[in-house]
Each structure stands twice: as structure tokens, then as C-alpha cells.
C-alpha positions in Angstrom: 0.0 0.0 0.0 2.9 2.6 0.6 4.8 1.7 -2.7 0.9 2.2 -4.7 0.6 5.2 -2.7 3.9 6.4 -3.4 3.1 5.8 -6.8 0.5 7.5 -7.4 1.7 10.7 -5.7 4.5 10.9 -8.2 1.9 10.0 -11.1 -0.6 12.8 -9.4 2.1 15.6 -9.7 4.4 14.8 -12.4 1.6 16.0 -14.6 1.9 19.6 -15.8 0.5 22.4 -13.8 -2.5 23.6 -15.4 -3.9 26.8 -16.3 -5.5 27.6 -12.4 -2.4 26.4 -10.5 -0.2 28.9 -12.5 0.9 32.3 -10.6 -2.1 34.5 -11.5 1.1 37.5 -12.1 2.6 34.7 -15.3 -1.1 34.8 -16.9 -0.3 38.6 -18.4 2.8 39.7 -19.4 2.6 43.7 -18.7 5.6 44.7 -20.9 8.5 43.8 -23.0 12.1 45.2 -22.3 13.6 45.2 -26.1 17.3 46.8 -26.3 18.4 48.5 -29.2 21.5 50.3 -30.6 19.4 53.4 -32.5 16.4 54.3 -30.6 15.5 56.5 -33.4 15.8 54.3 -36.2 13.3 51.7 -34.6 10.9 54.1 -33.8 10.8 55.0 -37.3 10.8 51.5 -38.6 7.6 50.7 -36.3 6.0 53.8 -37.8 6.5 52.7 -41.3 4.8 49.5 -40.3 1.6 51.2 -38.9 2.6 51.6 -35.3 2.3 55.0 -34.1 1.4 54.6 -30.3 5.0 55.7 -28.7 6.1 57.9 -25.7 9.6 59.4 -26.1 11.3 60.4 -23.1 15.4 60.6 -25.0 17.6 60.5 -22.5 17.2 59.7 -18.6 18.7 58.4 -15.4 18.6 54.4 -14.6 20.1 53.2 -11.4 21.5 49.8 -10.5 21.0 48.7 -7.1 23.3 45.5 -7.6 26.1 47.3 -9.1 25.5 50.8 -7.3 26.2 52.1 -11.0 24.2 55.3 -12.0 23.6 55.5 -15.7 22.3 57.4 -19.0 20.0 55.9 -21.2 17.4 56.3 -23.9 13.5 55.4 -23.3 10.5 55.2 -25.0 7.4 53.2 -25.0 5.1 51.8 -27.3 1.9 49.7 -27.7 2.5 47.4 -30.8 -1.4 46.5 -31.5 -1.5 45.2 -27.5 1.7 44.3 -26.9 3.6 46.7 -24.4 7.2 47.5 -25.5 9.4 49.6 -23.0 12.7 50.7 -25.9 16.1 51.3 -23.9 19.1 52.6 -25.7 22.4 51.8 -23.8 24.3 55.2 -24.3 28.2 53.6 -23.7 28.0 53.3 -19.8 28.3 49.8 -18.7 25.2 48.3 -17.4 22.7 45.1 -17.6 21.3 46.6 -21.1 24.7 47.3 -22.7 26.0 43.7 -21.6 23.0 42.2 -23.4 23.3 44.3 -26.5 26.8 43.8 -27.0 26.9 40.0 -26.4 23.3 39.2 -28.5 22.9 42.4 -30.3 19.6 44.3 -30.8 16.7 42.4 -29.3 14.4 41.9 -26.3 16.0 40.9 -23.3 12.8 40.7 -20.7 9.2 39.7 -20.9 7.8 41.5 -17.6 5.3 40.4 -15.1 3.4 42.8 -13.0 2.9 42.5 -9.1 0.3 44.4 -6.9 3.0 46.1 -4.3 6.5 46.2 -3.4 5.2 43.6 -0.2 3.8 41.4 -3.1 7.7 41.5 -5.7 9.3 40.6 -2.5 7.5 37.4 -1.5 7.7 36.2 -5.0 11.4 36.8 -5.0 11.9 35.1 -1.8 10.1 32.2 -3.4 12.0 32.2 -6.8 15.5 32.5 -4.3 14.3 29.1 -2.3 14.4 27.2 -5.9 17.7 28.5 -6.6 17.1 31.5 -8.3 19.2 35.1 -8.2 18.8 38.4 -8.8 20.5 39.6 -12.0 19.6 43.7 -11.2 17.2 45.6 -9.9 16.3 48.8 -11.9 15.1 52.3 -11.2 14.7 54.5 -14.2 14.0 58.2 -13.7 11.5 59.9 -15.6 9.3 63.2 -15.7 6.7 61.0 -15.2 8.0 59.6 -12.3 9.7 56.2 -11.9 10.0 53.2 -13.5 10.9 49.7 -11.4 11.8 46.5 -12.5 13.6 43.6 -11.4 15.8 41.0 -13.7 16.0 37.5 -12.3 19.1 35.7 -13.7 17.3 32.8 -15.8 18.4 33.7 -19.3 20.9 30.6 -19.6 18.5 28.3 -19.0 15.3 30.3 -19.8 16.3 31.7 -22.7 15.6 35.5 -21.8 15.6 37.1 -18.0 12.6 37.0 -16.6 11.1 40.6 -15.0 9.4 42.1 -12.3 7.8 45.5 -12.2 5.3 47.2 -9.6 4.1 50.9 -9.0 1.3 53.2 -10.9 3.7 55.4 -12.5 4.4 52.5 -15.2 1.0 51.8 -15.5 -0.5 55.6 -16.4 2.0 56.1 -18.8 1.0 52.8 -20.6 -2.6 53.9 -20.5 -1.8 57.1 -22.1 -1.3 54.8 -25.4 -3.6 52.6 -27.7 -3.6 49.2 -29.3 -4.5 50.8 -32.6 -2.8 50.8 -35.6 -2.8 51.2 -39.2 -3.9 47.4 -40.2 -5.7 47.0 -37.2 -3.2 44.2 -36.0 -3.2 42.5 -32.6 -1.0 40.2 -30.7 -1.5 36.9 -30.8 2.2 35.9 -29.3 5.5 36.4 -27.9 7.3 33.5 -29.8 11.4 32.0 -28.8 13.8 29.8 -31.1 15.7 27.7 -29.1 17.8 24.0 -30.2 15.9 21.8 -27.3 12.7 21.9 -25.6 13.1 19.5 -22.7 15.5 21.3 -20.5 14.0 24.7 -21.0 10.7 23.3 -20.4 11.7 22.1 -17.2 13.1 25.0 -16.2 10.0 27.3 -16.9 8.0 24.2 -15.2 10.1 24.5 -12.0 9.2 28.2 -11.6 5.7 28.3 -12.4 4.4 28.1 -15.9 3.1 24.8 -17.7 5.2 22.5 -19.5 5.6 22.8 -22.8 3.1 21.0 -25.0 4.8 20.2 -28.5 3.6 19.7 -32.0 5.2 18.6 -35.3 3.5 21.3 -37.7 2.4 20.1 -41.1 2.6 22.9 -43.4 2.4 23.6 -47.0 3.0 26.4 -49.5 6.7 27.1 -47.5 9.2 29.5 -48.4 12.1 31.4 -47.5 13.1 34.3 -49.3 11.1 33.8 -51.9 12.4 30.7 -52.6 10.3 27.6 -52.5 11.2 25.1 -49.4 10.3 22.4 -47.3 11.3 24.1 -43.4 10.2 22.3 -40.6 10.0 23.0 -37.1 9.3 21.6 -33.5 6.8 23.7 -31.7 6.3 23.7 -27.7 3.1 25.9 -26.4 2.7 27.4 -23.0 -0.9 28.9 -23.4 -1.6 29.9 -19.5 -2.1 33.4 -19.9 -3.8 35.4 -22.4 -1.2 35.3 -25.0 0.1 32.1 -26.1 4.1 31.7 -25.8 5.4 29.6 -29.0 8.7 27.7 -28.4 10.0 27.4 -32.3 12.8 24.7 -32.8 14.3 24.7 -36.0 14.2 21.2 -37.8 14.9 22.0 -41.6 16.6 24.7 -42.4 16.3 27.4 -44.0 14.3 28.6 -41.5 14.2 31.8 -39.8 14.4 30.2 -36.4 18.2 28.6 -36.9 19.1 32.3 -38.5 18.3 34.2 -35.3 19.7 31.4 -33.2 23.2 31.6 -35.4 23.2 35.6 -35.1 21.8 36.4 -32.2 21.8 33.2 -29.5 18.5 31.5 -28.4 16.2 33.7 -26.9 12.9 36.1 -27.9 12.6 35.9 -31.5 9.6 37.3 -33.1 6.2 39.3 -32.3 3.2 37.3 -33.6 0.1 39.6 -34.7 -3.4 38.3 -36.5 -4.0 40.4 -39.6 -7.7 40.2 -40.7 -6.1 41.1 -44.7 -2.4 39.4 -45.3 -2.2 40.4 -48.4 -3.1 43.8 -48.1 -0.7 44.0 -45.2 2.2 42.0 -47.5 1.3 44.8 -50.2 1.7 47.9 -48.4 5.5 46.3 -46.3 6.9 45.5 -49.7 6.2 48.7 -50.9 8.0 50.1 -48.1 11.3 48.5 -48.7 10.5 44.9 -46.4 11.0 41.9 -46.9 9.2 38.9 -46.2 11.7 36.2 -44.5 9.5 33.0 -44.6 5.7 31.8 -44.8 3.5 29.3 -45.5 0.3 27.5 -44.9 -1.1 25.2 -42.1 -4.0 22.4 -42.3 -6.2 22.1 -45.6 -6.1 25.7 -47.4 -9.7 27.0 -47.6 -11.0 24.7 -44.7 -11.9 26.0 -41.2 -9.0 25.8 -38.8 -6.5 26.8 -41.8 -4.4 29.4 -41.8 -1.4 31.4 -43.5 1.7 32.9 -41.9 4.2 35.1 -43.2 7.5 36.5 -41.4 8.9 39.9 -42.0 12.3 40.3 -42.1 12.7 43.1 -39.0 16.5 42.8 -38.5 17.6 46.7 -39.3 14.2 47.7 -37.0 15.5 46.3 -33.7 16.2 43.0 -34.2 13.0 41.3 -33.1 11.0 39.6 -36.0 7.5 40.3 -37.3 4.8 37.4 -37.9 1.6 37.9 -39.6 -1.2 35.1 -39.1 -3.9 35.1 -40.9 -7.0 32.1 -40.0 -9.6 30.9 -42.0 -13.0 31.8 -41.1 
């Protein structure tokens, strides 16, 4: 009786957590740190895309606890059709943002959770130190709006990118001062990683909180890259617990976009995926802008419900963070 109970005690909990037993703060993710070289010349690529929901505020003061450094930087946010984007633009100094720039190049760094109080970051740090986890920094940025907190947990080797932190109203009014619309009325659908293996990094998301990956062997049709006819394939792992879906991508078959990033810029946050109710007209009015399309294809039966078409825009020169399009069949 004590080996069956035993038994089914590890059967009972080596199940994945599901979507109620997840940390209610992991179900939204409140904003996206994304690093950059030029803060100026992504701006201006976002605008040519449609994206005109940004808050400049050039150059201002962020201060390291962990290092006691005091640095410049560049800031501005944005609202990318629901997704909130918090720009930083390392201006020489050393710091967390100019160590992640220089080793993986433009990109986003964070996705950031937010927590009711100061009382409320604290216990969940405390929780995250008792399974082994460290703080990489903890931020203060200094604005005319008032201040801007967030804390870095060091899980980027294992997790891919560092998990954040924020708290405070300040954050929050400015991000209410912008909209979700945009020129081809695009929204988020999700905050999408390449990365070589699932297991490990699922495990390691699993241990802190969020669901297990669940993976899928795509079958898709109509692929290209570059406008040359291919046959990519891919691995996926979803963590749908909050109300974006996160899409592990695990290139397969190249060429595929997912082994480029990987080869340029390490594993890590790869691309911004946004449902477009026109793909064409959306396709139309990029290329004739100068962009190009990276990669696309089809999923399921063309024409039937539950198919779809994606299409990747090639975003390297506008920060480093790719653009998807998805279009489903209604």
C-alpha cells in the first residue's frame, strides 16, 4: 500500500501544472524590455509598419542597485497592436542593457510580469530564491513622469531570456496614455522564442511556475524562404496559460528563420506574432516600403476552417525582433 501510494503521488504531480495552479502575475505579461542600438531608427521602422502609439522620453537616469552604478540611457514606450514595448538605448556606460546588447545584439532581453505592491515582488522573490534562483539587477529608471521599477532574475541561460518584475502606478499611467490601434488593425497573438531543445528549457520554466511545454510537429504547406520555394520544418512547444500564447520554435529543416536568429543572435525572444484580418493587403503595403518577407507558408487544408497562413517579415535593421503575420480561415 505505501509503494501504490507512493506511486500515485508521483503520477498525481508529475503531470503539468495547469492553467489555475499557475501564478495568477505569469497569466499577463505587462511589458516587453527590447534593447536596441538606435532608438531612433526603430521608432521610425515601427511607424512605417503602422505603429504609431510611442512615448519618447530621450535620455534619462537608470540606477543599478546591484552594481550601485548610476547610468544614462534612452526610453520610450510603445503599444504594438497590445503588446507593451518599454525601448532602452544603452548610451556607452556599462550596465545590464549594454551587456545584453553587446553579447546578443539588438533584441528583447525581458518579458515583464506585474505584481500588486512592493510587499507582493518581495515574497515572490523570496520564493523564486528558495528554488535556486538570483537576482540579476534591480532597476530604477527616472523619468518626468516619475519612476520606472523592474527587477531581472538571472534565468536567461536556462530560460532563454531574463525573466522581469515591475510594480508601482507610474508604469501603469503612462501605458494607458497609449492605444492598441494601428494602421492594419493588427493584434497580438504571441511572444514567440527559437531555441535547439525543448526538454531542458521546459523544465526549467515548469520549476518556476508556468506549464510544460506542449509540443507539435507542424504540417505545413505552400513554405518559403526568401522567396524561394522550401520544405522548413520546425518543432513547436506551447505554453498557453495566460492570455497570450508563448510559441517555443525549434528549428528542424533549415532554412528557416528560427536557426538564423539562433546563429546571429543566440536563443532567446525571437519574433512578435500579430493576427491580420487582410495578409495580403498588409504583404502589399511592407513591400512597398522596402521589407522583406523572411519566410511563410500554410497550415492544415487551405480553404478549410481551422487553416491558416503565416508570413514572417524580415525586421533585422528595426531592432532585431522579428514580425509574424497570421492570418486564420473563417
Amino acid at each position: 500500500m505505501k509503494h501504490l501510494f507512493i506511486a500515485l503521488f508521483v503520477l498525481f504531480f508529475s503531470y503539468g501544472k495547469s492553467e489555475s495552479e499557475v501564478p495568477e502575475h505569469f497569466k499577463r505579461v505587462d511589458q516587453t524590455l527590447w534593447v536596441v542600438k538606435d532608438l531612433d531608427n526603430v521608432i521610425a521602422h515601427w511607424a512605417k509598419l503602422g505603429f504609431n502609439q510611442v512615448i519618447r522620453f530621450d535620455t534619462v537616469v537608470a540606477e543599478f542597485k546591484k552594481t550601485g552604478k548610476t547610468v544614462k540611457i534612452r526610453l520610450a514606450k510603445a503599444n504594438l497592436g497590445g503588446a507593451n514595448i518599454t525601448w532602452i538605448q544603452p548610451l556607452g556606460e556599462k550596465s545590464v542593457f549594454s551587456e545584453f546588447n553587446h553579447s546578443y545584439g539588438d533584441g528583447a532581453m525581458s518579458l515583464v510580469h506585474r505584481l500588486k505592491s512592493n510587499e507582493a515582488l518581495q515574497a515572490e522573490l523570496n520564493r523564486l530564491n528558495r528554488i535556486g534562483l538570483e537576482i540579476k539587477e534591480e532597476i530604477n529608471i527616472v523619468t518626468k513622469e516619475g519612476s520606472l521599477n523592474y527587477v531581472l532574475v538571472d534565468t536567461r541561460n536556462e530560460g532563454k531570456y531574463y525573466l522581469g518584475y515591475t510594480y508601482g502606478d507610474e508604469d501603469l499611467k503612462i501605458m494607458q496614455k497609449l492605444s492598441s490601434e494601428n494602421l492594419h488593425n493588427m493584434k497580438i497573438n504571441q511572444y514567440a522564442f527559437a531555441i535547439r531543445k525543448p526538454e531542458k528549457v521546459s523544465e526549467f520554466w515548469h520549476k518556476i511556475g508556468q506549464p510544460e511545454f506542449q509540443i507539435s510537429n507542424p504540417v505545413l504547406g505552400n513554405t518559403h524562404y526568401y522567396g524561394k520555394i522550401v520544405d522548413h520544418k520546425l518543432i513547436q512547444g506551447w505554453q498557453r496559460h495566460g492570455t497570450i500564447a508563448y510559441e517555443w520554435c525549434i528549428p528542424v529543416k533549415p532554412p528557416i528563420v528560427y536557426e538564423d536568429h539562433i546563429n546571429k543572435h543566440g536563443e532567446g525572444i525571437h519574433h512578435l506574432a500579430f493576427s491580420v484580418d487582410n495578409m495580403d493587403k498588409v504583404l502589399e503595403d511592407y513591400r512597398s516600403k522596402g521589407y522583406v518577407v523572411s519566410m511563410g507558408g500554410t497550415w492544415s487544408e487551405t480553404g478549410k476552417p481551422g487553416s491558416g497562413r503565416y508570413e514572417y517579415i524580415d525586421l533585422e535593421k528595426a531592432g532585431g525582433v522579428t514580425m509574424e503575420l497570421l492570418w486564420n480561415h473563417h
